[in-house]
C-alpha positions as CSV (number, residue, x, y, z in Angstrom):
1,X,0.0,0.0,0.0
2,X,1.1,3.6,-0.2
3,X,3.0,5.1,2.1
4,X,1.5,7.1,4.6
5,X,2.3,9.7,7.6
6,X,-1.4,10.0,10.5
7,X,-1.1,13.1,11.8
8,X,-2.0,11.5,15.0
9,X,1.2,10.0,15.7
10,X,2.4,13.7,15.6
11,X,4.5,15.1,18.5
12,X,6.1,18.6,19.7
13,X,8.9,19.3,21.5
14,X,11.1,22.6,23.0
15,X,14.2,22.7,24.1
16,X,15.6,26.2,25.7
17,X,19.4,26.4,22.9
18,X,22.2,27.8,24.9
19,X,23.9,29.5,21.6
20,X,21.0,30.7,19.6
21,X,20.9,29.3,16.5
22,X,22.2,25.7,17.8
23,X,19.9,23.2,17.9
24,X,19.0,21.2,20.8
25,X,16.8,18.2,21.6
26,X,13.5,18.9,23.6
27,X,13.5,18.8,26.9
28,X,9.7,18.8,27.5
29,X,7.2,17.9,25.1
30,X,3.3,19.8,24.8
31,X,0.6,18.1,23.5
32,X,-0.7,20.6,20.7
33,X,-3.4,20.2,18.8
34,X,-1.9,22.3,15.9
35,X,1.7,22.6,15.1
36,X,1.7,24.3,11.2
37,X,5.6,25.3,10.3
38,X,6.1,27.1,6.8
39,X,9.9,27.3,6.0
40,X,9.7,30.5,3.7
41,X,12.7,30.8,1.0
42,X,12.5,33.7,-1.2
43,X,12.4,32.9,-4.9
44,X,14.6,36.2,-7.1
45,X,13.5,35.6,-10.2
46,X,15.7,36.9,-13.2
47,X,13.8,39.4,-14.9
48,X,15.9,40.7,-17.7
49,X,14.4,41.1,-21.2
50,X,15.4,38.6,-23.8
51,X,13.8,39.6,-27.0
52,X,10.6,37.3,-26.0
53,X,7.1,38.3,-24.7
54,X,7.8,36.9,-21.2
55,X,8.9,38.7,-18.0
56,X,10.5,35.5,-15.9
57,X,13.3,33.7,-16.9
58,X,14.9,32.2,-14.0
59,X,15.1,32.3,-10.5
60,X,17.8,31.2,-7.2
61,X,17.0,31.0,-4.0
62,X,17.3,33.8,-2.0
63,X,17.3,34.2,2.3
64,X,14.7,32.0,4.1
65,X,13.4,31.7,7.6
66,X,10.4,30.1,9.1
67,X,7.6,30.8,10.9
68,X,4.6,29.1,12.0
69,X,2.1,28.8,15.0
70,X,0.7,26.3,17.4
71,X,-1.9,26.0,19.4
72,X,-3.7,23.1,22.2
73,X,-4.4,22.2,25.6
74,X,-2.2,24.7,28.5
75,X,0.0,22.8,30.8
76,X,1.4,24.3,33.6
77,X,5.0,22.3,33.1
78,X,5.4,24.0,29.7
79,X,4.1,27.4,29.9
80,X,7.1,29.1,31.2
81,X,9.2,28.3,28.2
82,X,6.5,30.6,26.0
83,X,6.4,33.2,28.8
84,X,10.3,32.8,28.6
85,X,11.0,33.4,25.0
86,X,8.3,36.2,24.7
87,X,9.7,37.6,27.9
88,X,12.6,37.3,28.8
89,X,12.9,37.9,32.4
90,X,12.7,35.1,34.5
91,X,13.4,33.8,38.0
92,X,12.3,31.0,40.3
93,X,11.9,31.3,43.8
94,X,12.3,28.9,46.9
95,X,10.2,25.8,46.8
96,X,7.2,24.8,48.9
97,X,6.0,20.9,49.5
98,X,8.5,20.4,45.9
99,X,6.3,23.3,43.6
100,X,8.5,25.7,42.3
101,X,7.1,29.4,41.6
102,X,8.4,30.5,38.4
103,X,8.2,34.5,37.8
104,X,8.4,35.6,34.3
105,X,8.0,39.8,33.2
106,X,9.5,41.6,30.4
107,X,13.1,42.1,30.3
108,X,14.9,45.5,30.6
109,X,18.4,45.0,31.2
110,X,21.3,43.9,28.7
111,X,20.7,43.6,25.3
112,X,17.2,43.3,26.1
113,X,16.5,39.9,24.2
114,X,15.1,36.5,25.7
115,X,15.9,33.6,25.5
116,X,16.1,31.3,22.4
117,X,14.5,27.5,21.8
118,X,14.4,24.7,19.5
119,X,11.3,23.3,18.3
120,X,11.2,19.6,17.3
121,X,8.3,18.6,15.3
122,X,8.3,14.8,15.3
123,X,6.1,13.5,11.8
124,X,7.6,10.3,11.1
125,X,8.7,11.8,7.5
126,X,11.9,13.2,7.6
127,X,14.3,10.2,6.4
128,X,15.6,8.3,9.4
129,X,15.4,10.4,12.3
130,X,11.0,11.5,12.0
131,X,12.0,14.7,13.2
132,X,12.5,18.0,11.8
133,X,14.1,21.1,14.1
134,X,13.3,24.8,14.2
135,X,16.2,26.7,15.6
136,X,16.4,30.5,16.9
137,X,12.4,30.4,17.7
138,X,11.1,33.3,18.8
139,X,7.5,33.8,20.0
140,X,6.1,37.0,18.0
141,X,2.3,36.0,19.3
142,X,0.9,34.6,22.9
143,X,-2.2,33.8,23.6
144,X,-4.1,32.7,27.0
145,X,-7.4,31.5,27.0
146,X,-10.6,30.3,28.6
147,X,-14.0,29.4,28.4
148,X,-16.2,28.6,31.0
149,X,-17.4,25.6,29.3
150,X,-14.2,24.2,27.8
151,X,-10.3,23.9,28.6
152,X,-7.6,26.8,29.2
153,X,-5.8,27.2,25.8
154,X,-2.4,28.6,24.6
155,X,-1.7,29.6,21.2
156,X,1.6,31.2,19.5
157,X,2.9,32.1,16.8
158,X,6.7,32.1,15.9
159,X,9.9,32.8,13.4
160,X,12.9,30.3,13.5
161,X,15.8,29.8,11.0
162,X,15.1,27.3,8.6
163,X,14.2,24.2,9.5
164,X,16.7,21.0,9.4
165,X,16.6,17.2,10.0
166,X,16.9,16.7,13.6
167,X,20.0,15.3,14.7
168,X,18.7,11.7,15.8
169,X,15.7,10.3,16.6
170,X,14.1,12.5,19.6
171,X,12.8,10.5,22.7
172,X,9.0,11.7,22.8
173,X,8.3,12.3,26.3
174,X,4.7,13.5,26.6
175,X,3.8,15.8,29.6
176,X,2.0,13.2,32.8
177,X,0.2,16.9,33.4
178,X,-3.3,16.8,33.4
179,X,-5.5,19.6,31.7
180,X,-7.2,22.1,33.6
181,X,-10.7,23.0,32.8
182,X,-11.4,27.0,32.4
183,X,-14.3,27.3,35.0
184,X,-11.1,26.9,36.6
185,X,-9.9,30.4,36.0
186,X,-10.8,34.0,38.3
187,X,-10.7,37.3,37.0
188,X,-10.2,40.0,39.7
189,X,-10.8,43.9,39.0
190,X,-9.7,46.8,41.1
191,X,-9.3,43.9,43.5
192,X,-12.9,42.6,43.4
193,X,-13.5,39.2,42.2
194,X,-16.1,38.9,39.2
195,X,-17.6,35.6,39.4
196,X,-19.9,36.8,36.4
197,X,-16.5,35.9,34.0
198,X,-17.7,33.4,31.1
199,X,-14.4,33.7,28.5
200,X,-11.3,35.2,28.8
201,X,-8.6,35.9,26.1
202,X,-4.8,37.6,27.0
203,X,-2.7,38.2,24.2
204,X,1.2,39.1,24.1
205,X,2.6,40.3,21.1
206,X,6.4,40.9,19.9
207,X,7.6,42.8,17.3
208,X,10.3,40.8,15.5
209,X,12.7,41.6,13.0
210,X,14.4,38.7,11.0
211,X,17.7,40.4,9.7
212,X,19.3,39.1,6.9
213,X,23.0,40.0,5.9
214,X,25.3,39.1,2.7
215,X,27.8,36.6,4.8
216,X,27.1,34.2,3.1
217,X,24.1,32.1,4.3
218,X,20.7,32.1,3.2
219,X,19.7,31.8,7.2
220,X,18.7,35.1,8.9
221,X,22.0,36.8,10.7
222,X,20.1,37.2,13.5
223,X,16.1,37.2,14.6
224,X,15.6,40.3,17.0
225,X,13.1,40.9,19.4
226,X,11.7,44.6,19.7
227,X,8.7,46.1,21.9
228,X,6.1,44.4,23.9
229,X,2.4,45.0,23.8
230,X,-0.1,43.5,26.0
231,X,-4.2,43.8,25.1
232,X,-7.0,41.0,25.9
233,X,-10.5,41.0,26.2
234,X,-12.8,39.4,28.9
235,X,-16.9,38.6,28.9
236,X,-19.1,39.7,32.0
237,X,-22.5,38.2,32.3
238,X,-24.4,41.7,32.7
239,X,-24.9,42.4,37.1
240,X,-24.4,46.3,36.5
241,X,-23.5,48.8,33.7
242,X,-20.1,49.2,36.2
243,X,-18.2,48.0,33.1
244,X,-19.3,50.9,30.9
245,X,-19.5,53.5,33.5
246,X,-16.5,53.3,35.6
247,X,-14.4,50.9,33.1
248,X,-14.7,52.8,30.1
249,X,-16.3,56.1,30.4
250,X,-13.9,57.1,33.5
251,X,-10.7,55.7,32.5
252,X,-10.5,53.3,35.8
253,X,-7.5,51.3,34.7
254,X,-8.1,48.8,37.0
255,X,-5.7,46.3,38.0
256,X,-6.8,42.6,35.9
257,X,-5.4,39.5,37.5
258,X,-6.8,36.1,35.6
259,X,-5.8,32.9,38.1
260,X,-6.0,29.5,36.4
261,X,-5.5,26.9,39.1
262,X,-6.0,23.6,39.2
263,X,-6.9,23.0,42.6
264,X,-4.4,20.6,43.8
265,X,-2.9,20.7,47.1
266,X,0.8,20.7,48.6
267,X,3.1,19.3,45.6
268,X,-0.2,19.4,43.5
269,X,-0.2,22.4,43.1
270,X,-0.3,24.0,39.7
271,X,-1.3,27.7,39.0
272,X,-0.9,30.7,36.9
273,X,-1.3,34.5,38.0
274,X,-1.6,36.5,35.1
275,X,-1.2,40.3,36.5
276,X,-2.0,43.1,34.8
277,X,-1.8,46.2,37.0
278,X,-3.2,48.7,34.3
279,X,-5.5,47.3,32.7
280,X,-7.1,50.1,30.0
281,X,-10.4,49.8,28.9
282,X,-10.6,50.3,24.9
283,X,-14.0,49.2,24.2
284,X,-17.6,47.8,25.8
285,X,-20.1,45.9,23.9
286,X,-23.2,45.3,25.3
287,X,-24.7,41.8,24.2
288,X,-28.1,41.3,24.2
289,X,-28.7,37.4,24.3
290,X,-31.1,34.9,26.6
291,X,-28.8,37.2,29.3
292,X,-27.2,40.2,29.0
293,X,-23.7,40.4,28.9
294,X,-20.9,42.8,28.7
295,X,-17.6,42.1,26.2
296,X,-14.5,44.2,27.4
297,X,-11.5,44.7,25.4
298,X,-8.9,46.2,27.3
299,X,-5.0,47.0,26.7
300,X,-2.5,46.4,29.4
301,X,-0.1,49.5,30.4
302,X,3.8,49.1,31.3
303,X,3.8,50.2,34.5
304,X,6.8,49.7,37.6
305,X,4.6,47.6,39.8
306,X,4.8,44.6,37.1
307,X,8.6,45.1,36.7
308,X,10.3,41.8,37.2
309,X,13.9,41.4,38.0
310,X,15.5,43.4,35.6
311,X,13.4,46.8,36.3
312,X,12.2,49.4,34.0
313,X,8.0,49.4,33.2
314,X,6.4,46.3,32.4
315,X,2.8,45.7,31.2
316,X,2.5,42.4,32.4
317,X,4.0,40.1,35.1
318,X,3.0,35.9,35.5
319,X,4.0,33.7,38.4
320,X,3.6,30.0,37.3
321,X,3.6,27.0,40.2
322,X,4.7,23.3,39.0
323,X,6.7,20.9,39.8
324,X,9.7,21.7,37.6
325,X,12.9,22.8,39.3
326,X,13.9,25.4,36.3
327,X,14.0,26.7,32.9
């Protein structure tokens, strides 16, 4: 019969690189439900005129990256590498009963740029290894979600160097982790819980610039990471018109906090706190449906209160509890 790849049998790894650029087999491996790479060669086509009635005559390969995006189930082991690379500032704090708290804000110091991973995308395709690896990613897109009637979600999107057979077969490893439902999740505002919260979306975005230079490689010189921006938006099941009046018509800013914990006890423990301590209103929708509701679209301010270890104004700052020791 012919031969074919399930996409079942797919798996994802990440591996933090200590020289950017190098690949490195995954350390921990997320169970995605999307993983789409696109390695993006340019084609310069030879455009000179030959006498005929055509306008392409050739064309070479010019410099290529790649970039993709993924998206699935959030674990609480492999979050902090996306905070990480998006990031950049990171520390982990003493232990209690083995769960590790793992603080992650926007970095300010040095040359200002996180962290670098590998991606390994296991297919079974590539000729004897499976694998393929995605040096030098870099998150340009994060995304936190939840619904009150599903599971809390992650999506990203990223640019890498071009992709390459892995080195050997990688050793899938899949995450013994298990999902955590969004009714899970609070939202606090101004310091008041709002139990009326029914979805939830928090997006970080990184401006990226893949730089390509004439030394003589058709892989990017280098893939910087510029500014930060932080916006979301969150839906209230209608108690009051407080959203309108003193989120949006009075400029509140109120601090956001979103909490996604999974309710475990002493080494159980696994949580995210998402803080957000100017939280901008930009826009308020009233919904009228079997209830009414209230969606909020907010951006989140750099401010010194979210500053992480490095200093300077941050617009966002997440602790994350597991069991991991570091990243």
């Amino acid at each position: 019969m012919p031969t074919i790849y399930p996409g079942a049998r797919s798996a994802f790894g990440v591996g933090k690189e200590t020289t950017p650029g190098t690949a490195v087999a995954a350390v921990r491996w997320a169970p995605f439900t999307a993983f789409d790479p696109q390695d993006k060669p340019q084609l310069l086509i030879d455009g000179g005129m030959r006498g005929s009635m055509a306008s392409e005559y050739g064309g070479v390969l010019g410099p290529e990256y790649c970039e993709g995006s993924f998206a699935g189930p959030g674990f609480m082991d492999t979050l902090p590498d996306w905070l990480y690379n998006i990031g950049g500032d990171y520390a982990v704090g003493a232990p209690v009963s083995s769960v590790y708290p793992h603080t992650i804000g926007l970095l300010n110091s040095g040359t200002a740029q996180p962290v670098t991973h590998t991606l390994v995308d296991y297919t079974g395709m590539t000729a004897s290894v499976g694998a393929r690896v995605y040096p030098f990613a870099c998150l340009s897109e994060l995304t936190l979600s939840g619904n009150a009637e599903g599971l809390f979600q992650i999506s990203g999107k990223w640019s890498s160097f071009p992709s390459a057979p892995a080195g050997s077969t990688p050793t899938n490893a899949p995450t013994a982790e298990l999902v955590i439902p969004a009714w899970r999740s609070t939202l606090s505002i101004a310091g008041s819980g709002a139990l009326n919260l029914s979805d939830w979306s928090v997006t970080i975005a990184r401006t990226l610039v893949v730089q390509h230079t004439a030394d003589g490689t058709q892989q990017p010189y280098v893939i910087g990471r510029g500014d930060v921006t932080v916006s979301g938006k969150f839906t209230l099941v209608a108690a009051d018109e407080s959203p309108l009046i003193t989120g949006l018509l009075t400029n509140l800013q109120p601090a956001l906090v979103f909490v996604v914990d999974n309710g475990g006890a002493t080494t159980a423990v696994r949580k995210l706190t998402l803080t957000m301590t100017r939280g901008a209103y930009t826009d308020v929708t009233q919904k009228r449906d079997a209830l009414f509701s209230w969606d909020v679209g907010f951006k989140a301010l750099a401010n010194s209160t979210d500053a992480a270890a490095s200093g300077g104004l941050s617009p966002f700052k997440a602790v994350v509890q597991n069991a991991i020791t570091t990243y």
